[in-house]
C-alpha positions as CSV (number, residue, x, y, z in Angstrom):
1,X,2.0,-38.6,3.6
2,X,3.7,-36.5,0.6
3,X,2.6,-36.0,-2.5
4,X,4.6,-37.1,-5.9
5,X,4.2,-34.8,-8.8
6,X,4.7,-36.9,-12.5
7,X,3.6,-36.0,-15.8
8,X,1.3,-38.4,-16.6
9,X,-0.2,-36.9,-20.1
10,X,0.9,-40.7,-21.5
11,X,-2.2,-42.0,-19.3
12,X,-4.6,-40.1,-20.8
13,X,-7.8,-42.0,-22.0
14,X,-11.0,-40.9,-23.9
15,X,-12.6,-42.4,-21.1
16,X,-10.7,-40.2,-18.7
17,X,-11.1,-37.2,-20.3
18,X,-15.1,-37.7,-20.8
19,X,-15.0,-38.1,-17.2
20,X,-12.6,-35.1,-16.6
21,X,-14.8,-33.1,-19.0
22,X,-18.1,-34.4,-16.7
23,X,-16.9,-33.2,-13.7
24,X,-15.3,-29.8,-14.6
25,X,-18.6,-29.3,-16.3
26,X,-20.3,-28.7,-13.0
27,X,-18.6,-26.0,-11.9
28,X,-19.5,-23.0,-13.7
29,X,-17.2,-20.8,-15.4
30,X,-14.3,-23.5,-14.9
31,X,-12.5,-23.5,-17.9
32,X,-9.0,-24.3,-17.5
33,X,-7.6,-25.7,-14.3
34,X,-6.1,-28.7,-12.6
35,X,-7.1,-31.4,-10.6
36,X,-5.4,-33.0,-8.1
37,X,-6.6,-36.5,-7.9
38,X,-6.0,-39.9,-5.9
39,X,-6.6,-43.1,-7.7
40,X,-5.8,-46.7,-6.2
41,X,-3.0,-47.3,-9.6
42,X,-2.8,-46.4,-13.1
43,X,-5.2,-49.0,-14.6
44,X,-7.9,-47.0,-12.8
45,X,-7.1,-43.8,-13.6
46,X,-7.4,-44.7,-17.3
47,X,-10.6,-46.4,-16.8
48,X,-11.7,-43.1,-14.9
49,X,-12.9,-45.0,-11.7
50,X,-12.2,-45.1,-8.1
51,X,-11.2,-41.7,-8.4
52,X,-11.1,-39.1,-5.7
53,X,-10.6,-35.3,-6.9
54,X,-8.5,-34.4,-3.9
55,X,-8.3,-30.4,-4.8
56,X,-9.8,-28.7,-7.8
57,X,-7.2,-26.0,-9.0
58,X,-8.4,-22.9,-11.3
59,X,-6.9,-20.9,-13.7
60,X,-3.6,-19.2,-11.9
61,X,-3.0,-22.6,-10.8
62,X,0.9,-24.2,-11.2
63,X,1.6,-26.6,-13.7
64,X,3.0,-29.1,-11.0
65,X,4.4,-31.8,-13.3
66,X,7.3,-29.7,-14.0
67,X,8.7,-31.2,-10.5
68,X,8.5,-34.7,-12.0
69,X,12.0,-36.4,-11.0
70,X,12.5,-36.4,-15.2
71,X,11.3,-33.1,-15.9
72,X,15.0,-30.7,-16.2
73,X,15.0,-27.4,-14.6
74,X,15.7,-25.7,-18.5
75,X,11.9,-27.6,-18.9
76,X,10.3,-26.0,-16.0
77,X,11.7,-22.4,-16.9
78,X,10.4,-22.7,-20.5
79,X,6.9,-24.2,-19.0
80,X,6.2,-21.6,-16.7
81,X,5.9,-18.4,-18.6
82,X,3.3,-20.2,-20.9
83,X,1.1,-21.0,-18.0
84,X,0.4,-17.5,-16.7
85,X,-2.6,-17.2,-18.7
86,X,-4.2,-14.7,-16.8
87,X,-1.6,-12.4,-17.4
88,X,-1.7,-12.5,-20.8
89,X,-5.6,-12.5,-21.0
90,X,-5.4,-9.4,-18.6
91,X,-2.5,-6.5,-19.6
């Protein structure tokens, strides 16, 4: 099995993000992250079920929909540096 990284922001539900919310809720002092789930097809990720959180990524973790097959490699560049928060919470 691989993995396929897409940018899938335009899935985004209330729904989903109550659930999202939920969940990251019961880990303390987990702020800003990303999951990495495994749902069955779109329509349940949107409706938040059948989801399995496969790995729960905290904050120094990499913005992995920049290697979406339609994400550019200008995009990527430009993404990364603003996704190094702890480097500029920290010097």
């Amino acid at each position: 099995m691989g993995a396929i990284f897409v940018d899938a922001q335009h899935l985004l539900t209330p729904v989903l993000e109550a659930w999202v919310d939920r969940v990251a809720q019961g880990y303390p002092g987990f702020y800003l992250g990303r999951f990495d789930l495994r749902v069955p097809d779109q329509a349940a990720l949107r409706e938040a079920r059948a989801i399995q959180v496969i790995e729960l990524n905290g904050v120094t973790s990499e913005p992995v929909h920049i290697y979406d097959p339609s994400y550019s490699i200008v995009n990527a560049w430009r993404t990364l540096p603003t996704s190094t928060v702890p480097s500029r919470i920290w010097t």
